[in-house]
Every structure is written in C-alpha cells, then in structure tokens.
TIRO-126330 format. One record per atom (N, C-alpha, C): residue in three letters; y, x, z. Coordinates in steps of 0.05 Angstrom, whole numbers, padded with zeros to 5 digits, always signed. Layout:
<atoms>
alaYXZ/...
</atoms>
This chain:
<atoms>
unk+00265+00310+00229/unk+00243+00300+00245/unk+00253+00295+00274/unk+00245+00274+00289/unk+00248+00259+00308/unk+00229+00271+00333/unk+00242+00301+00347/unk+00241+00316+00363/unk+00241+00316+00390/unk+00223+00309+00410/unk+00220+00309+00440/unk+00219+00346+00451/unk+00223+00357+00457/unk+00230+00382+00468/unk+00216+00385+00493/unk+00194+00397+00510/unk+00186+00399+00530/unk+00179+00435+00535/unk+00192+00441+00555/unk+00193+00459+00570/unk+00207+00463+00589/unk+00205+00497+00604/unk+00219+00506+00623/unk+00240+00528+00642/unk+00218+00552+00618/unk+00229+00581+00630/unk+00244+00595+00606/unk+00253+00613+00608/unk+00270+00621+00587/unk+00256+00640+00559/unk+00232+00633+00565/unk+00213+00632+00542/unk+00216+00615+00520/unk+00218+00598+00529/unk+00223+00564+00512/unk+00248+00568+00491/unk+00270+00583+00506/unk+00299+00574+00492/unk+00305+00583+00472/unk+00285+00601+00452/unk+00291+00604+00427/unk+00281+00591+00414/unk+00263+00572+00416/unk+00251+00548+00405/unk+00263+00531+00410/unk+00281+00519+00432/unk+00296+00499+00432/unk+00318+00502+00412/unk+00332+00523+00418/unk+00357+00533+00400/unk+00344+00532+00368/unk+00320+00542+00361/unk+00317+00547+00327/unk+00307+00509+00333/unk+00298+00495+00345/unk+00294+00466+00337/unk+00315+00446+00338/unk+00336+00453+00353/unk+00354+00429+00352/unk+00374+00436+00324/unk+00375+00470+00312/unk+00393+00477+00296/unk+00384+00465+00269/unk+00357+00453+00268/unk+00338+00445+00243/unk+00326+00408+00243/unk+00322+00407+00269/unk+00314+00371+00275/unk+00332+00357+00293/unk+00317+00340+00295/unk+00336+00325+00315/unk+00332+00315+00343/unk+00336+00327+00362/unk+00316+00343+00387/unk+00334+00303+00397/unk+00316+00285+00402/unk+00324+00262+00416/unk+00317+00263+00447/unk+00304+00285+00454/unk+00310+00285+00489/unk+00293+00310+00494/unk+00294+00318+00525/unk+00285+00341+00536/unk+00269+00345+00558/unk+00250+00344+00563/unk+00227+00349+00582/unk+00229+00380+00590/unk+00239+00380+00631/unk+00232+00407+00639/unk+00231+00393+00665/unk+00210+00416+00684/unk+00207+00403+00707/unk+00228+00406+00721/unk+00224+00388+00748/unk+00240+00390+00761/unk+00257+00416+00772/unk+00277+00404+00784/unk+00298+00431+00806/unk+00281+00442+00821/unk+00275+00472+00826/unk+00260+00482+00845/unk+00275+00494+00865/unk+00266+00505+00890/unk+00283+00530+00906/unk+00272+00560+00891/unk+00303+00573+00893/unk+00302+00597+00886/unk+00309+00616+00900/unk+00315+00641+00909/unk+00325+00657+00908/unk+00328+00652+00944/unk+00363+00671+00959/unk+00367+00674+00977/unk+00371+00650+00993/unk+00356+00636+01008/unk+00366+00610+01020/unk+00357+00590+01003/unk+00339+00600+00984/unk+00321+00579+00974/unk+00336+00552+00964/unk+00364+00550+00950/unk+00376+00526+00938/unk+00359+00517+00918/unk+00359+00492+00916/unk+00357+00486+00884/unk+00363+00502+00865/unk+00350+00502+00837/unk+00363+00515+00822/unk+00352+00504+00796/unk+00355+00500+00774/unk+00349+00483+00748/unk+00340+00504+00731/unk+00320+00495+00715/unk+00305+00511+00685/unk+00328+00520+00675/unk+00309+00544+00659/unk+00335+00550+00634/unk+00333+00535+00620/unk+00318+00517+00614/unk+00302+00500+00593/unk+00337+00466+00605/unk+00331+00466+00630/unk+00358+00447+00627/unk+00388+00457+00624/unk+00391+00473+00634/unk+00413+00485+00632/unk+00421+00491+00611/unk+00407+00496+00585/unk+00415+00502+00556/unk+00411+00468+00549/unk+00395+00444+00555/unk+00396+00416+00546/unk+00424+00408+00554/unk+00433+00417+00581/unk+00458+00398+00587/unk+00478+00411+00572/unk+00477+00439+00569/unk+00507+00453+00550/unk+00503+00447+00527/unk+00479+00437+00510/unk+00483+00423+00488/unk+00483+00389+00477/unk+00485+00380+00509/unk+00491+00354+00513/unk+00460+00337+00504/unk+00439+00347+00503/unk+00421+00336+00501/unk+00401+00323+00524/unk+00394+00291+00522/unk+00388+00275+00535/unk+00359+00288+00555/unk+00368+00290+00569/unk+00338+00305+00593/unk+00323+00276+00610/unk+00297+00288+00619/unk+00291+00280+00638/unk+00270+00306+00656/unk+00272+00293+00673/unk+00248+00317+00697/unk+00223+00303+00721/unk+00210+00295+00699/unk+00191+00279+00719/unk+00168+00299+00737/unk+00163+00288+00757/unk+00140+00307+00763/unk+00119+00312+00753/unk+00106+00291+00735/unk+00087+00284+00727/unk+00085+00258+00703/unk+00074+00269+00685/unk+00071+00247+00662/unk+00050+00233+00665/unk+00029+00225+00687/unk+00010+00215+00692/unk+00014+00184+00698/unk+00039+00176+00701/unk+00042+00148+00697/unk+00059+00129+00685/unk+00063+00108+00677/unk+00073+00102+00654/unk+00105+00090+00664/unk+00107+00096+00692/unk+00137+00097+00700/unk+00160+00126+00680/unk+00134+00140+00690/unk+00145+00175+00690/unk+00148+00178+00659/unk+00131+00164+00649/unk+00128+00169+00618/unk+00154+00152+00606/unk+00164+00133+00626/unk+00189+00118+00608/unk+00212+00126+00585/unk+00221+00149+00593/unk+00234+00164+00581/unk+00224+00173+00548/unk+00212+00186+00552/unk+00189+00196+00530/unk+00180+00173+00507/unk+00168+00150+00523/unk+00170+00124+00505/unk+00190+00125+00488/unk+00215+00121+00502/unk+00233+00098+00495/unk+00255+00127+00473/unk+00248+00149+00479/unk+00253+00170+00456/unk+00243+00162+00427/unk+00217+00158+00428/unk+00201+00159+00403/unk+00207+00176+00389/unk+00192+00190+00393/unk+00192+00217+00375/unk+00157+00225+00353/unk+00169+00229+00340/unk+00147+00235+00317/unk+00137+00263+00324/unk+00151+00279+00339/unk+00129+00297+00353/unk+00138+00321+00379/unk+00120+00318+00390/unk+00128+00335+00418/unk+00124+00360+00414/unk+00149+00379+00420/unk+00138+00406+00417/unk+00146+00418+00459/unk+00121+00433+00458/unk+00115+00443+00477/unk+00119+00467+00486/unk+00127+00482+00501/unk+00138+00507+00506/unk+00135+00517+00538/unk+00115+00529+00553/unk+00114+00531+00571/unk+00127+00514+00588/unk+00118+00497+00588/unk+00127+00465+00600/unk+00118+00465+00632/unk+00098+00472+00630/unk+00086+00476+00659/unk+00067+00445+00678/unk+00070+00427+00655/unk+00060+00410+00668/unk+00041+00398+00643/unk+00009+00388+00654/unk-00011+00382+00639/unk+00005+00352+00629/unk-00011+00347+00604/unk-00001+00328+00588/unk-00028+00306+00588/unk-00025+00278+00607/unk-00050+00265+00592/unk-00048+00246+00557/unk-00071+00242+00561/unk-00078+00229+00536/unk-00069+00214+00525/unk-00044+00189+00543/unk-00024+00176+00533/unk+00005+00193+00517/unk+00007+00210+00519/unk+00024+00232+00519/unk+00015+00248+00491/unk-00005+00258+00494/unk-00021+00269+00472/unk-00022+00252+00442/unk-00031+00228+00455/unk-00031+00212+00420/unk-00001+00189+00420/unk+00011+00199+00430/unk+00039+00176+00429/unk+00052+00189+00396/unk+00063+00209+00395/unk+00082+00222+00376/unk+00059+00220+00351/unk+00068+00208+00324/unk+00058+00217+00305/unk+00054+00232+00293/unk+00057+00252+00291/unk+00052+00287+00292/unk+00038+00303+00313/unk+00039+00282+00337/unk+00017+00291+00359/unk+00043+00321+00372/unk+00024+00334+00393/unk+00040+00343+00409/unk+00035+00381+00399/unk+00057+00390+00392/unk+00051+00423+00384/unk+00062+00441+00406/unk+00049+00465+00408/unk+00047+00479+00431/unk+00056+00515+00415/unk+00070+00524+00421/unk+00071+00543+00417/unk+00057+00570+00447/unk+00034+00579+00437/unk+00019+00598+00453/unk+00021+00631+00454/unk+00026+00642+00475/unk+00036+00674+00466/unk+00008+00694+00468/unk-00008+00689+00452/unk-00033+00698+00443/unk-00042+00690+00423/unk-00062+00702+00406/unk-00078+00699+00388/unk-00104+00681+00390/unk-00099+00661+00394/unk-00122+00644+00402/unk-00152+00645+00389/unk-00176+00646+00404/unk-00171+00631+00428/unk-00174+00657+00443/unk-00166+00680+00443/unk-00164+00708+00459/unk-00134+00698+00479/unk-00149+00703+00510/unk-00118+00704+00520/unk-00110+00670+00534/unk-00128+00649+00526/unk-00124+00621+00531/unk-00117+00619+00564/unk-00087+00613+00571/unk-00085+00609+00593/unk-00057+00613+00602/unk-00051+00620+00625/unk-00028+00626+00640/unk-00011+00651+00639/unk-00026+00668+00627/unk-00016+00692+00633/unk-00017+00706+00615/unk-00015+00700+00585/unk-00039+00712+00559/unk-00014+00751+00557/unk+00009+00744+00565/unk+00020+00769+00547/unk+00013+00794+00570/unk+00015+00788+00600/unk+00004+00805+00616/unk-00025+00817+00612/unk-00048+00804+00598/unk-00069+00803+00606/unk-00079+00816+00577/unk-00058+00815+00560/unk-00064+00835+00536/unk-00054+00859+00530/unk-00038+00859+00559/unk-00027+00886+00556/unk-00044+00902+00580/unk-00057+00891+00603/unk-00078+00909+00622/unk-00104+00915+00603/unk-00115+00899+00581/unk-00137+00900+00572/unk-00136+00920+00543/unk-00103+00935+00548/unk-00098+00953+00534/unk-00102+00939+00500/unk-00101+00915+00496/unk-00098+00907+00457/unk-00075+00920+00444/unk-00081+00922+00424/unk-00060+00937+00405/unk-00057+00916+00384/unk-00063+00890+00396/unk-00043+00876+00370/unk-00052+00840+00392/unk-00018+00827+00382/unk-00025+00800+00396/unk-00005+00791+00378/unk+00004+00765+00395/unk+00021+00739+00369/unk+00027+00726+00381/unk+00036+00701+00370/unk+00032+00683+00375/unk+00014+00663+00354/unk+00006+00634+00362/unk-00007+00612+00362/unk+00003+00588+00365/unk+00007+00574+00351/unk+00015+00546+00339/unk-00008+00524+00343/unk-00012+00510+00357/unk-00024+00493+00363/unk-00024+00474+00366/unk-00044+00457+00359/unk-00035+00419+00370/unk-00054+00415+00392/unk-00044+00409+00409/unk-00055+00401+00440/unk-00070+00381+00440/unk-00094+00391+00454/unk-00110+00367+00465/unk-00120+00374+00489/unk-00135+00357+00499/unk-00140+00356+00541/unk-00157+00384+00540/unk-00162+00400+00531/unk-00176+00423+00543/unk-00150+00443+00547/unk-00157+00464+00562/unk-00131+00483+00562/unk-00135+00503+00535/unk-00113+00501+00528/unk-00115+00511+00499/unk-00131+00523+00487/unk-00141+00491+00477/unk-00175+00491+00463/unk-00159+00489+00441/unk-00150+00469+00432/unk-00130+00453+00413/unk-00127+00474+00390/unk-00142+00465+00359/unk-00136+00470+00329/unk-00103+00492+00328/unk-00113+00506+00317/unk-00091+00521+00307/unk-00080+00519+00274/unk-00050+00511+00281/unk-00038+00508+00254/unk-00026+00533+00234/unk-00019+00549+00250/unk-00011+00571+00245/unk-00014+00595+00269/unk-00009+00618+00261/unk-00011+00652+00273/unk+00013+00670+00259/unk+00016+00680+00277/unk+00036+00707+00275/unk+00035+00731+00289/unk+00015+00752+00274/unk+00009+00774+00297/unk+00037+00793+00295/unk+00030+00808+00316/unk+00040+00835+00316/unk+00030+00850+00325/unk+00045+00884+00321/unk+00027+00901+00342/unk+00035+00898+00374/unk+00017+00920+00386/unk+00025+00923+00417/unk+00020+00949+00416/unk+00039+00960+00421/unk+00041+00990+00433/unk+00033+00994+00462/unk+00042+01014+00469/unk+00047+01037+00492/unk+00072+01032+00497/unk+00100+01035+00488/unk+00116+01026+00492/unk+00129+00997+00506/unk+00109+00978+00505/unk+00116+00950+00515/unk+00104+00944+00539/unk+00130+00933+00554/unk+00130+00922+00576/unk+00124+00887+00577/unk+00114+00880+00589/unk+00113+00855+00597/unk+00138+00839+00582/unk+00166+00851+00587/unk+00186+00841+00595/unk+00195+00843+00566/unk+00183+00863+00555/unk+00199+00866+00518/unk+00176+00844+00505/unk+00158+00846+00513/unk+00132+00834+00492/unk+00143+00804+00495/unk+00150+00795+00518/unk+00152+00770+00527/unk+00183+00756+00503/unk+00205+00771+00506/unk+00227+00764+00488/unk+00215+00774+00458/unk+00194+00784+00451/unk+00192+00788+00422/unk+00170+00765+00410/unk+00163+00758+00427/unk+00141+00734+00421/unk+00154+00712+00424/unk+00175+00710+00438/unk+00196+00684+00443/unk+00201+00680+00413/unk+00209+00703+00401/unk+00234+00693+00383/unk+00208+00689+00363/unk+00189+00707+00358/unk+00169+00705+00337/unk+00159+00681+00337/unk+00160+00666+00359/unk+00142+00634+00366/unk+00159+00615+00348/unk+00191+00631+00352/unk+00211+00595+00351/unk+00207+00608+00323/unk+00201+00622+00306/unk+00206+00614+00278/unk+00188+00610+00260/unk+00153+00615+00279/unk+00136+00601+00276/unk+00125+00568+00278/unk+00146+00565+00299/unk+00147+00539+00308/unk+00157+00524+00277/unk+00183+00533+00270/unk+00203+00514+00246/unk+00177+00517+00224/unk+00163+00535+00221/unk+00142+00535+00188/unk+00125+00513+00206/unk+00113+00509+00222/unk+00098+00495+00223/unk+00114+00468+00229/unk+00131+00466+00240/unk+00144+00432+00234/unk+00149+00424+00213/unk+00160+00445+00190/unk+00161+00445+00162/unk+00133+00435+00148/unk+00109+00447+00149/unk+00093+00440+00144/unk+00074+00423+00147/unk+00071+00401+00174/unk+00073+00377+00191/unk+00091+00351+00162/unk+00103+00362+00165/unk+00124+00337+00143/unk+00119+00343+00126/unk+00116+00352+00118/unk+00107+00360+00082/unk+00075+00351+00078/unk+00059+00356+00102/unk+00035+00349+00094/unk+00016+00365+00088/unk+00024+00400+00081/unk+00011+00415+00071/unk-00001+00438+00097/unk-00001+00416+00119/unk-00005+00445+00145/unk-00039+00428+00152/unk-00042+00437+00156/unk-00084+00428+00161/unk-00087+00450+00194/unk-00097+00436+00210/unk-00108+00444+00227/unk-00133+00459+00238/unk-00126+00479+00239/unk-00169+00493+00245/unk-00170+00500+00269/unk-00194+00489+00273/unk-00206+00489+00306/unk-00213+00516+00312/unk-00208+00523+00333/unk-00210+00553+00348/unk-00248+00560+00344/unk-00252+00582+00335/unk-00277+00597+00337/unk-00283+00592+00360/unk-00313+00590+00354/unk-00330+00585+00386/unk-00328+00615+00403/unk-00335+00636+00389/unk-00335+00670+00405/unk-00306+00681+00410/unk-00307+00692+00425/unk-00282+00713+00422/unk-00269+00701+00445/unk-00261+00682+00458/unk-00251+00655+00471/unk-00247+00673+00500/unk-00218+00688+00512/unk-00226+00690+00530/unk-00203+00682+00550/unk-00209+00681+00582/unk-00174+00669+00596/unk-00162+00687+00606/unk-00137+00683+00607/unk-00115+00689+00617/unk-00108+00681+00645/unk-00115+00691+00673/unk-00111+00687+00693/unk-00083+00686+00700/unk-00062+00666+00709/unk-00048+00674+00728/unk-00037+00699+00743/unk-00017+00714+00744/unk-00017+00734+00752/unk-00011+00730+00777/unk-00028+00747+00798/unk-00020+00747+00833/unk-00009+00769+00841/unk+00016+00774+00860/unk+00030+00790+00867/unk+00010+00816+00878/unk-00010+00806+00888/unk-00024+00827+00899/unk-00041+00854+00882/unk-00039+00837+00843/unk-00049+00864+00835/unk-00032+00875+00821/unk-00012+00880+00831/unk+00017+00906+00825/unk+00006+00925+00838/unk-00009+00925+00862/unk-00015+00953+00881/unk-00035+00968+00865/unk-00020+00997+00870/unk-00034+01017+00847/unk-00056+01024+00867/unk-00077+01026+00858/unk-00101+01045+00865/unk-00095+01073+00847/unk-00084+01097+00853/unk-00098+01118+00846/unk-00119+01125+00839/unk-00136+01122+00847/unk-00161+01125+00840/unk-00171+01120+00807/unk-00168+01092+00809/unk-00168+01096+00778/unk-00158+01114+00758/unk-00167+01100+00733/unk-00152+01121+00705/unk-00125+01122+00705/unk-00117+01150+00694/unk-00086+01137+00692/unk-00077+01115+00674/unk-00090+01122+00643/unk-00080+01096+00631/unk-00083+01068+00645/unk-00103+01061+00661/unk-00100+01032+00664/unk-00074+01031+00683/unk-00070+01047+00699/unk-00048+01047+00713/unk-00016+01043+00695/unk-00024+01059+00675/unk+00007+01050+00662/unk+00004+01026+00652/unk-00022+01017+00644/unk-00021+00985+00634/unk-00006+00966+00655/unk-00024+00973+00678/unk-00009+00959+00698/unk+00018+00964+00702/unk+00034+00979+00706/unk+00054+00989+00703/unk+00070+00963+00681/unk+00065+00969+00658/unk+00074+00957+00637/unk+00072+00931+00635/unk+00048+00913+00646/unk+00036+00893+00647/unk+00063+00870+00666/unk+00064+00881+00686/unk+00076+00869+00719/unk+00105+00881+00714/unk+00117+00888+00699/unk+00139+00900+00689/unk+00155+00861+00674/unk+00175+00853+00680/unk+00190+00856+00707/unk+00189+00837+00727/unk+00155+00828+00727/unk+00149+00822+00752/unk+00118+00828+00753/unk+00097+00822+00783/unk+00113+00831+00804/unk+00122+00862+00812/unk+00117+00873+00791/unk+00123+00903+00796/unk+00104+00922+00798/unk+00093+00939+00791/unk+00068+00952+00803/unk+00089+00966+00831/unk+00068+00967+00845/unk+00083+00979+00875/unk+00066+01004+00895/unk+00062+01023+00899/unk+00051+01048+00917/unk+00061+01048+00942/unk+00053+01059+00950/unk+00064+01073+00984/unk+00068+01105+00984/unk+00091+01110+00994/unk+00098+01137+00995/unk+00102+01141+01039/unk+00086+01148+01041/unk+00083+01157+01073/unk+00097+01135+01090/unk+00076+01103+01079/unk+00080+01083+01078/unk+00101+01062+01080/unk+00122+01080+01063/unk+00145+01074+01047/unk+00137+01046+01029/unk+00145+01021+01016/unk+00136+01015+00991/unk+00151+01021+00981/unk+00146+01031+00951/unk+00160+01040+00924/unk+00150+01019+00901/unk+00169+01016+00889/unk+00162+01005+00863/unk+00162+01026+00841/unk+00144+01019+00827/unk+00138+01037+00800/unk+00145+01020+00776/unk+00171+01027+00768/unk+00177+01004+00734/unk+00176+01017+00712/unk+00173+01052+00706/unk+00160+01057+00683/unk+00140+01088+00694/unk+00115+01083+00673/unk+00102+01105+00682/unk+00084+01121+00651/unk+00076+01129+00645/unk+00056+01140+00622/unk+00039+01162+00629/unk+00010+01154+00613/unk-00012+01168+00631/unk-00001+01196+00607/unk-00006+01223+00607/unk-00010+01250+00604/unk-00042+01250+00582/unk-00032+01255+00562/unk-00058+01272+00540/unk-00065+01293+00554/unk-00053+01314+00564/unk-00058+01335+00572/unk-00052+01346+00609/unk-00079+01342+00623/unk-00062+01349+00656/unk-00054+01374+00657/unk-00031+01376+00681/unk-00013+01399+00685/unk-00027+01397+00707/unk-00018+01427+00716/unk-00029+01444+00737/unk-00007+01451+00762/unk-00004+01449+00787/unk+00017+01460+00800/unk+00023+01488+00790/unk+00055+01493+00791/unk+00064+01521+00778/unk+00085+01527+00791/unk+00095+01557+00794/unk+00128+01560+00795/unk+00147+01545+00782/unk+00137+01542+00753/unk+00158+01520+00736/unk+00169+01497+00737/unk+00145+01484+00753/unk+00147+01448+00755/unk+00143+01442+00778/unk+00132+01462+00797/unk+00130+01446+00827/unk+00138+01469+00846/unk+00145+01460+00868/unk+00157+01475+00893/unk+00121+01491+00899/unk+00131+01512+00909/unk+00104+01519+00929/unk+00088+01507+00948/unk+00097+01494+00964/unk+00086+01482+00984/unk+00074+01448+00978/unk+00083+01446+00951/unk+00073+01420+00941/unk+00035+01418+00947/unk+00030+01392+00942/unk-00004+01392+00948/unk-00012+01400+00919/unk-00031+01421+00921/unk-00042+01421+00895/unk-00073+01419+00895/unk-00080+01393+00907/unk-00110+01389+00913/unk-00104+01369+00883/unk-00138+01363+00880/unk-00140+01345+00864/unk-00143+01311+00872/unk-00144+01311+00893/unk-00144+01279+00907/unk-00124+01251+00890/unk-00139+01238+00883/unk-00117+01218+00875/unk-00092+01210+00895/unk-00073+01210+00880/unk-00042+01205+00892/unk-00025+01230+00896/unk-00039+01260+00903/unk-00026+01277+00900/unk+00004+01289+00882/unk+00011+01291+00890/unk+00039+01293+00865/unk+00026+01328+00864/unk+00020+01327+00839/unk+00013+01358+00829/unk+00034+01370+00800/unk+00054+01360+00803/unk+00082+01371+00794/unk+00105+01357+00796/unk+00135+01367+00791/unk+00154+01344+00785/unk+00168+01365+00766/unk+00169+01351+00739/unk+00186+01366+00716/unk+00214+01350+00711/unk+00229+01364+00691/unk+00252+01354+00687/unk+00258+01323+00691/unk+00234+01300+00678/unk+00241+01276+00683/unk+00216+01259+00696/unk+00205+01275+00703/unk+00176+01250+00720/unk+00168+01269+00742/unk+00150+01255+00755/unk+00128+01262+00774/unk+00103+01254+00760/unk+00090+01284+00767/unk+00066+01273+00750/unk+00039+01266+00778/unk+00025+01250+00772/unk+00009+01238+00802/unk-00020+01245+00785/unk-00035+01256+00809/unk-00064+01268+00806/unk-00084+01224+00805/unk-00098+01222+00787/unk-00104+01201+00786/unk-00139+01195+00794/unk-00151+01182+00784/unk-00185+01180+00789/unk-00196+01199+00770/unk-00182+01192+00749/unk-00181+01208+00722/unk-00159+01203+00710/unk-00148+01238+00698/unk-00118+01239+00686/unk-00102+01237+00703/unk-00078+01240+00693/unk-00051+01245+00710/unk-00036+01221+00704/unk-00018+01212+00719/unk-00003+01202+00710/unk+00036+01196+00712/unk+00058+01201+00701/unk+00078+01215+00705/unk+00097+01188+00708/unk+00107+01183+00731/unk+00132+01170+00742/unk+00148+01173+00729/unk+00161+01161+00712/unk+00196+01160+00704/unk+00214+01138+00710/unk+00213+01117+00721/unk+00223+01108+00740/unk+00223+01096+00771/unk+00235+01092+00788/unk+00220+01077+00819/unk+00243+01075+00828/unk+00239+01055+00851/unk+00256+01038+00864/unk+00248+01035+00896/unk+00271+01046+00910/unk+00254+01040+00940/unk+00264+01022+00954/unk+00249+01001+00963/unk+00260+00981+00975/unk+00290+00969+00980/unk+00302+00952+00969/unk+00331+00944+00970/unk+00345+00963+00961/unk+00340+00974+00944/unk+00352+00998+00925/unk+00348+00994+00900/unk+00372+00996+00882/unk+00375+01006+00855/unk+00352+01020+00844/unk+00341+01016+00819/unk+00326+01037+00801/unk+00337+01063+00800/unk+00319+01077+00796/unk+00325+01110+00796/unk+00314+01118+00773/unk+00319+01145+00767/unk+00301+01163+00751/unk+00285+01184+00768/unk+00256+01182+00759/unk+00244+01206+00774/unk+00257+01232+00780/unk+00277+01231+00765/unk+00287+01260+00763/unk+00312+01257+00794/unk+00321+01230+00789/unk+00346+01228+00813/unk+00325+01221+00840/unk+00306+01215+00835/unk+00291+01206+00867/unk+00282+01232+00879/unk+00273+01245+00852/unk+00256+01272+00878/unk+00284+01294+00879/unk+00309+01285+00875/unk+00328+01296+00883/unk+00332+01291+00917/unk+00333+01266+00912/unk+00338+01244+00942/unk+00311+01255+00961/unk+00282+01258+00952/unk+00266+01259+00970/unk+00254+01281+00964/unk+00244+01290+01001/unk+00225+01316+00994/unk+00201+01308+01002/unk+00186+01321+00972/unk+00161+01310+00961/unk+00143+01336+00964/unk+00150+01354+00976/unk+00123+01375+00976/unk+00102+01360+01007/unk+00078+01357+00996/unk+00055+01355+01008/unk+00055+01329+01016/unk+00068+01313+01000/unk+00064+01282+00996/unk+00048+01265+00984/unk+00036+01248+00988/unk+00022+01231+00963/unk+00027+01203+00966/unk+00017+01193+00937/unk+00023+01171+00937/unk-00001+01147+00945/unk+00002+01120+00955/unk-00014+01108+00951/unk-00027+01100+00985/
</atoms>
C-alpha cells in the first residue's frame, strides 16, 4: 500500500519503523524545525530525523490549509495517510484525497480521553485500563469511527513516561492489522458512542505544583501523570524540588525513634515530613501520607530519598 506518513514526536517512530518495514511509505509529513533547548537552535522532529536516516522523501509545511502547502502530498498519491501525533489539523481536502482516507492512531480508548493529552489525563483520573484507538479522521477532534482497539491495563506502577513507550509500540502494531484490514476489505468502521465521550486537556506546566492538602493518592497520580514532564514540583523552605517518584501509604506512620529524628515536626498539617525510613520520606497529606522516593533540587541530578535526607536536614521542615 501506497503510504504518506504524517507525524512528529517520538511517539510516532514505532509506527513509522513497523510501516515502512511492511508498505511503501512514498513521503513524510512532520512539522517544521522548532527552537529547543539552550540558546534555543533549531532543532528537527524525531519523526524527520528517522525520514532522512531512512532516506525517505519529507516535507514540513506549516500548514496544509492551502493547495501550495498541500503540493507535496498531491503529487505523493498515496492511498492512505497515516497519522501519528502530527500536530497539525488536517482540512477536508486532505481528509478525502487518499483512498483509504486518513488513519490516526489515538493513545486512548475512544471516545474516553479525546484530545491532547489522553495518556496524562488517564493516569490523574486514576483508570486502570487504557489502549490505544485506530481511527479514520474526520474534521471533529477525534470524533472519527473507530477501526480497531487495543486495551491494556494501567497500574500504580506507570509513569507517564512508561505508558507513553508502551502504547507507542502497542499503536504501531495495531496500526499494521488495521492497514491489513483496509486492503483486504474486511475492516468496517464504527462510529464512537454518543456517552462516555470525554477530553483530554493539554497539559500546563503549572499543574505539577503539589498541593498537600489533598489526598495522597491523587498526588502520586500526579506524580506519575507529569513524570517526565513537567514534573510534579514542591517547595522545601522555598527551595523548588522536583518530585519524580512518590506512592501514597495503605497504612499512616506515626513519628518514632525508628524512623524519625526527635525534633522532626510531628503535627498533622499537610506537608509535614512525619518520618524518613530506609528509602522515602513519608509527607503528612489532606488525607493519607504520602512517601518520596525520588527528588531533584534544582540543576541537580536525581536522588534517592534516602541520599537527599542524607544531604539535608529535615527536622521541622515541610513541604509545599
């Protein structure tokens, strides 16, 4: 099959890699060079950087909204666009060009999750099971018939940052059954349930900042959620700290000889550090505790709770 490739972040590149190893990827859609990093250079997609090392024909328009920009894409002809965090809306010329129409691989269970942010936003809302979603695009934001699904679970264990590479790879080999089944004829499209339908906001840097106050579990969601970006982040005696792994406590501990210095705070106030055992700090919360095992202080290396409250003295400190 006669393969147009559109994406950008390194989400995409196991679907590029399982599509060019199976079709015949005739060009590559990622947006443009952006500024990155220190001094803000240019810097190119992973999405081109893996097209040019496999010598495949790119383009990077800003915008497919006019039929200059679309030249490329034309003059490909491709029997079908597959889509991959592309980052840029697709109009309607675009949409019905490819005879197979345009497929989207989505990292949610549609239509739960429809939007920008679906693997963060199922891991704060604490779900214990997501997927991915195979879809054929049309002008609503992923309104668009689903061809296929592939759940899994979601633990306690998953970060942002693991869920994100396990849905990568689960997408690109969902992706090949459903191109498979596109050509064959035997894949039928079903339109997304009207209930259940919910979005996926964008994630903003600003809600990494922990409130104590709250539960501990939602805090480790968050934790887990913004894991490895933008970080959940606290204040330690208005220090910032980053917090990159945390887990709320079944059972709260009590300040002791065993686990905490004497002079530690042993009020109940949220942010209190009301122990530090062998490998965490455990933090007094709105409700529940919840226990630090890793942090990072500004322009510094990751730690272990256990090597930081080496480095810092933490009696009658709190967090937040």
């Amino acid at each position: 099959m006669r393969v147009v490739f559109a994406g950008t972040p390194e989400f995409a590149l196991p679907a590029l890699v399982a599509v060019h190893a199976q079709h015949s990827v005739v060009g590559v859609l990622t947006q443009p060079d952006r500024p990155k990093g220190r001094g803000r250079p240019l810097a190119a997609s992973p999405v081109k950087v893996a097209a040019l090392a496999q010598r495949l024909p790119l383009a990077q328009p800003e915008t497919l909204n006019s039929a200059v920009a679309r030249a490329a894409l034309e003059a490909w002809a491709p029997e079908v666009l597959v889509v991959v965090a592309y980052g840029l809306i697709l109009p309607k010329p675009v949409l019905t060009l490819p005879r197979y129409g345009c497929v989207n691989i989505h990292a949610s269970l549609l239509p739960r999750w429809r939007g920008a942010a679906p693997i963060q936003r199922a891991i704060l809302a604490g779900d214990t099971e997501t997927g991915v979603s195979i879809m054929q695009m049309e002008t609503g934001l992923d309104t668009g018939p689903v061809l296929l699904e592939r759940r899994t679970a979601l633990s306690r264990e998953h970060t942002a940052g693991r869920l994100h590479d396990e849905l990568a790879h689960l997408g690109a080999a969902a992706l090949l059954e459903a191109l498979a089944g596109l050509a064959r004829g035997t894949l039928r499209p079903t339109p997304q349930p009207a209930q259940g339908a919910t979005y996926a906001a964008k994630v903003d840097k600003a809600e990494g900042l922990i409130d104590f106050g709250r539960e501990a579990l939602g805090i480790e969601r968050q934790v887990r959620a913004f894991n490895p970006w933008p970080v959940a982040e606290t204040r330690l005696d208005g220090e910032p700290l980053r917090v990159l792994a945390a887990h709320a406590l079944d059972t709260d501990l009590r300040p002791s000889a065993a686990n905490a210095p004497s002079s530690i705070d042993k009020s109940q106030d949220p942010g209190s550090i009301v122990a530090v055992t062998a490998d965490s700090i455990v933090v007094q919360c709105g409700q529940g505790q919840l226990a630090l095992t890793q942090l990072q202080r500004a322009g510094r290396r990751p730690v272990s709770a256990r090597d930081f409250s080496h480095s810092a003295h933490l009696a009658g400190r709190r967090f937040g």
